[in-house]
N, C-alpha and C positions, 0 to 999 in steps of 0.2 A: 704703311701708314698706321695701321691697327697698332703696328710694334711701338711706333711712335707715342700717341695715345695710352696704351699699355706701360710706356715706364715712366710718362708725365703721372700717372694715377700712381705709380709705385713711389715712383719718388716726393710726392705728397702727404700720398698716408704714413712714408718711414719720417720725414721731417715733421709732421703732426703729431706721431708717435711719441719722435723724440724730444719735441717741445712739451708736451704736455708731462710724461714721466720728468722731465727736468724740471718744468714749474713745479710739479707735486711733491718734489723731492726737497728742491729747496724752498718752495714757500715763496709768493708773492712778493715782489718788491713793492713799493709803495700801491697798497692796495686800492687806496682812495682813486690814485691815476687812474689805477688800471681798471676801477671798476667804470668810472665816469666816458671812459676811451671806450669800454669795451656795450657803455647802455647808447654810445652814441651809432656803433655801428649795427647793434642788434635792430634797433630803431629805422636805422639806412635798411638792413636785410630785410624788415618786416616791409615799408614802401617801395618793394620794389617797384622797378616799371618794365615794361615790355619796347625791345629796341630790336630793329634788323639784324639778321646774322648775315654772314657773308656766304653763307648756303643760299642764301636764298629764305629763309625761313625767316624766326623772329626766336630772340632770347631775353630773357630776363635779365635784368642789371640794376646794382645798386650803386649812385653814384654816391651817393648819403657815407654808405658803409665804406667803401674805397677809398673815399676821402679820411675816413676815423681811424681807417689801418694806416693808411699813408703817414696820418699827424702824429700818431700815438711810435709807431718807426721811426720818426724823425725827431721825434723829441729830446732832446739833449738836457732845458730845463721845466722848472715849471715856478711859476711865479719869483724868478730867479737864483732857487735854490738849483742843484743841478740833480739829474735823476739817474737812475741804476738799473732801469729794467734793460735787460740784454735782448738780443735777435730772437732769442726761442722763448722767453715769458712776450714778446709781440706777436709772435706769430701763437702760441698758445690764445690768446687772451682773442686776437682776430677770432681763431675756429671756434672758439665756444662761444662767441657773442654770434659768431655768424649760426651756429645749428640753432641757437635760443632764436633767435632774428626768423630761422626760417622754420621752425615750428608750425606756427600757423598755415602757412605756405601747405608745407603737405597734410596738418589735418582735413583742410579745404581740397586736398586732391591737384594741385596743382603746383608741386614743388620742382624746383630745377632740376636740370641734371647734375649728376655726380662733378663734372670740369667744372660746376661754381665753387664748390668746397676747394679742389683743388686747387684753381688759381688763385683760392684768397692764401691756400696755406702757402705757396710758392712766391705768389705777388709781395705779401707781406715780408716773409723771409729776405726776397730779393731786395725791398728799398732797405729795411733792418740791417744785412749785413751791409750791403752800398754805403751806409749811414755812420758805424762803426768808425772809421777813420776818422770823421771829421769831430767826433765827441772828443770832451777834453781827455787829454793824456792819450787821446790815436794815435794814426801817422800822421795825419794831419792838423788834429787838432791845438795842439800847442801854438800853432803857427797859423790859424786862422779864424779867429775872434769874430763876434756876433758882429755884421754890417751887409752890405751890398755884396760882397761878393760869398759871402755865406747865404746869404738868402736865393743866388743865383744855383751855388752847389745843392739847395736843397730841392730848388724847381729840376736841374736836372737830373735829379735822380731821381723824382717822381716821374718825368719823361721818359724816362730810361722803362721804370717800371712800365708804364701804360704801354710802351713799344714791348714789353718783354710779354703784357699779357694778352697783345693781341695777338701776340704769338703762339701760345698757349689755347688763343681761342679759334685760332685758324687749323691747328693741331686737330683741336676735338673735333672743327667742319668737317676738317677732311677725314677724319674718322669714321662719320655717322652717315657722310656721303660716297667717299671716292675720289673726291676731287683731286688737282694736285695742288700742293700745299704755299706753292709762291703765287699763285694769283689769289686763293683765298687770303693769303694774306695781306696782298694788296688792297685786297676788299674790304679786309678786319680796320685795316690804318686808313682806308677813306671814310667808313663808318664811323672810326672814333675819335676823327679831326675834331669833331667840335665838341666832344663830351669828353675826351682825356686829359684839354687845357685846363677844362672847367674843374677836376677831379682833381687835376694836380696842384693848378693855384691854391684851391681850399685847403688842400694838405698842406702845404707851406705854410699859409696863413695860420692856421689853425696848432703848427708847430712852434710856429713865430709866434703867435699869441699867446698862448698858453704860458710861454720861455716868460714874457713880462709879465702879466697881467693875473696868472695863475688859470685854475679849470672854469671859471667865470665867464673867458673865452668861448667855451665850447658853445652856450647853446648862443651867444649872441651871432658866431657864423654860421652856426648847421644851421639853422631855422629857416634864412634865408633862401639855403639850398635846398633844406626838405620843401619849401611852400614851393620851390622850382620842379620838383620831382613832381606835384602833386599838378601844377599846370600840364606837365608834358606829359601826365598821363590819361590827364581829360584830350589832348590832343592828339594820342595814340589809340584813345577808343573810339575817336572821330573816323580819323584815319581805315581801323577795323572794320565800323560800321558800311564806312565806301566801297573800302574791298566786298565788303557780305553783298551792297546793292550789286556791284557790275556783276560778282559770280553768280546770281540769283538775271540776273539782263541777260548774262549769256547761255544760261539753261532753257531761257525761252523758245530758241530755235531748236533743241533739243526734243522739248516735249511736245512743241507743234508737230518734228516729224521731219525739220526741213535738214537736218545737222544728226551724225552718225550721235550715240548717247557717250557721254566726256571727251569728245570731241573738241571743246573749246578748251578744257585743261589742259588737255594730254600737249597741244597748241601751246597752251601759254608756260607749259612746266618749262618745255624743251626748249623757245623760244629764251625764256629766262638761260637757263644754261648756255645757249649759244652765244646769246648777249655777253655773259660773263667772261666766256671765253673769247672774246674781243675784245676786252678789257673797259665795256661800258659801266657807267657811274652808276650808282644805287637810285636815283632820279631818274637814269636813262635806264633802269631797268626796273622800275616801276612802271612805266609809261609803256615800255614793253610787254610787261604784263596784261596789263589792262586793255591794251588796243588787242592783244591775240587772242583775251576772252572774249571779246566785240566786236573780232574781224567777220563774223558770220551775222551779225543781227539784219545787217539790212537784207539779206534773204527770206525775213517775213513778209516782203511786200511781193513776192513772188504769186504766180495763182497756184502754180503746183510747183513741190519741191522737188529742187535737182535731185538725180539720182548717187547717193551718198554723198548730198551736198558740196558736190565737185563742184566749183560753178568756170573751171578754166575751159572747159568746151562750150562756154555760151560766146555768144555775138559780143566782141569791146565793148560797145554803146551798151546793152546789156550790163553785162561786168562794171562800168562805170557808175551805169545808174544805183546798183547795187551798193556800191562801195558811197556812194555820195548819202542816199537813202542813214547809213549806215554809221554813218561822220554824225547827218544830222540826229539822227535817236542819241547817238554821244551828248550831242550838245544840249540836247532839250534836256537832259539825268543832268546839269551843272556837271559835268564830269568834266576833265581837266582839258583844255584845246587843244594840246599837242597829242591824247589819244584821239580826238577826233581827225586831227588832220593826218594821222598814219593808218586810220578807218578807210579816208577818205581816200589816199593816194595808193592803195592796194592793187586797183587795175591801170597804174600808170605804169611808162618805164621805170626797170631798178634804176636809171641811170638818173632819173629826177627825183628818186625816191631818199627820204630820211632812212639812215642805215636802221631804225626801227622796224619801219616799213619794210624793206626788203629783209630783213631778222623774219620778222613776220611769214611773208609771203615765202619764202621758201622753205621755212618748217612747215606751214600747211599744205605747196605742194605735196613735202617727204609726208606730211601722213595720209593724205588721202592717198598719195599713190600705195603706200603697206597698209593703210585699212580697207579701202575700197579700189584700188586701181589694179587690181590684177597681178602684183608684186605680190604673190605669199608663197609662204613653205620655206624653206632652205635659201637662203641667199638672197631673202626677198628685198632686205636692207639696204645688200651691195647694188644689184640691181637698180631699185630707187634713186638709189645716189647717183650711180651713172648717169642716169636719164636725168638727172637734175645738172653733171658735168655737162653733159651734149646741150643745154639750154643756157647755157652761162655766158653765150654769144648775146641773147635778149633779155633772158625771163629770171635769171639771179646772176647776182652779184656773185665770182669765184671767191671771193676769203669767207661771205658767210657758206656757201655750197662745203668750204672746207672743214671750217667749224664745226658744223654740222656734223661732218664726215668723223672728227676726232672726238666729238660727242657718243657717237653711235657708237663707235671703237669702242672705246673704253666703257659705256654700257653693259655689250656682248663681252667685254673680260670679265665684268664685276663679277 
């Protein structure tokens, strides 16, 4: 997968290369377009916003800029004179609006990684040449004139692109992770269900307007989508702030004494991956998160703490009241009702349990048994796991005990 990653990067910087020596060489085509195309996406790269990655993590994204490489790609006219800039003055004009756009980004210390540069140079590229045919005197273009079914051609080949770069994004996941590369991408194309429609209409739009109306178009549509950028990022620092409470709720059991110290991470990291690797949704593996940093809270109300916070050798009644305890401190935080109700159903059977809950509950058996259960040294994993097989008649579910099991694998190879 490294190799994978390794010639996505290769093969971005020789086409950025070779755009940019070819612009310099022949000089600008309509430079007015290209400046006006290239301030609208420097402007997209400066507002970025922060979106989920299919790692599990969270990336930066411009949907601002995406849209101004897409329109300025697809541009055939403009005010219906027709224009000349070719596949490598778009894709040139994208990279240098996009490193001007993320300037600030890394003076501030917090600029993306390297696979953003590359997918704008590759993204762009791809709809640019896509696009070639249907300009006048292509292959296709002689024979199909500005209406509905050229505005259809131009949506999907922005479609085309946003499939091509969540491909690309699934690429660098499984690079920086390990993963394998067809479930993150499956992840990449549920993530960018409702931000790649919205990236690609604008690009059409914005190609289509331009073609009548001339660059006059450009800020009367970005505007609309930057002030949208600007919503979804106050609702992404919401979002942050929640995660900061419950990780900061589930430290509590931690420094009381009552819970091993990252204990409740180590829980929800692994949890999260096993989810993934069951092929749950970004919603159902947020709610995953969150209930496995909070699967321990209600062991504050204990008088003295289990010993390495095991609580599977206590009394059911016990174990219930715990997990009920534990629902409730969810609910009192406003925290979201479906973490509290997989809080809450931890000491029930797996067989009535939300496959959250049982995700849950059988990661925290695996770590207590390899951090405190007497599973250590050599083998301690396989071990573990066993003893989580021989309990799959009651206490978990076999496909998440399995998940698990292809989790740990492929850990112990990285």
């Amino acid at each position: 997968m490294t190799r994978l990653v390794a010639a996505v990067y290769a093969a971005a910087a020789v086409l950025a290369a070779t755009a940019l020596c070819a612009t310099l060489w022949k000089g600008l085509t309509e430079p007015g377009i290209a400046l006006a195309f290239g301030l609208v996406i420097a402007v997209g790269e400066l507002a970025r916003v922060r979106l989920p990655a299919a790692d599990g993590g969270s990336r930066s994204a411009g949907p601002l800029a995406g849209a101004g490489a897409l329109g300025y790609a697809m541009l055939g006219e403009a005010g219906g004179t027709p224009t000349g800039q070719g596949p490598l003055q778009v894709i040139a004009v994208a990279v240098v609006a996009s490193l001007v756009g993320l300037v600030p980004h890394v003076a501030l210390g917090r600029a993306p990684g390297p696979d953003i540069v590359a997918r704008t140079v590759l993204g762009a590229g791809f709809a640019a040449f896509c696009f070639q045919p249907l300009r006048g005197g292509g292959a296709l273009g002689d024979g199909l004139g500005p209406g509905p079914l050229y505005a259809l051609c131009l949506l999907a080949i922005t479609l085309l692109t946003g499939c091509f770069d969540a491909f690309l994004g699934a690429a660098a996941a499984a690079g920086r992770s390990g993963w394998p590369l067809w479930p993150l991408l499956r992840e990449e194309l549920r993530i960018r269900l409702g931000v790649v429609p919205a990236i690609a209409a604008t690009g059409c739009v914005l190609a289509l307007a331009v073609a009548v109306t001339g660059l006059w178009a450009l800020p009367v549509f970005c505007v609309p989508l930057l002030l949208t950028q600007f919503s979804f990022r106050r609702y992404t620092s919401v979002r942050a702030t929640y995660r900061q409470t419950i990780s900061s709720l589930a430290r509590a059991t931690e420094v009381a004494g009552y819970t091993p110290h990252g204990h409740a991470r180590a829980v929800a990291d692994l949890s999260r991956a096993v989810g993934r690797e069951l092929g749950l949704t970004e919603p159902e593996l947020t709610v995953l998160e969150y209930a496995a940093l909070m699967h321990d809270i209600g062991q504050l109300s204990l008088v003295d703490p289990v010993p390495g916070g095991a609580t599977a050798g206590l009394d059911p009644a016990e174990q219930r009241r715990i997990a009920l305890l534990g629902g409730a401190v969810v609910r009192q935080t406003g925290g979201h009702g479906q973490v509290a109700t997989v809080v809450e159903c931890q000491a029930d059977p797996y067989r009535e349990q939300p496959v959250t809950a049982r995700v849950v509950r059988t990661v925290n058996a695996y770590e207590d048994l390899t951090a405190g259960g007497g599973h250590t040294g050599p083998g301690a994993r396989e071990r573990a796991l066993e003893q989580l097989r021989l309990a799959t008649a009651c206490d978990h579910e076999p496909r998440v005990v399995e998940a698990l099991s292809r989790i740990v694998s492929r850990s112990a190879e990285a």
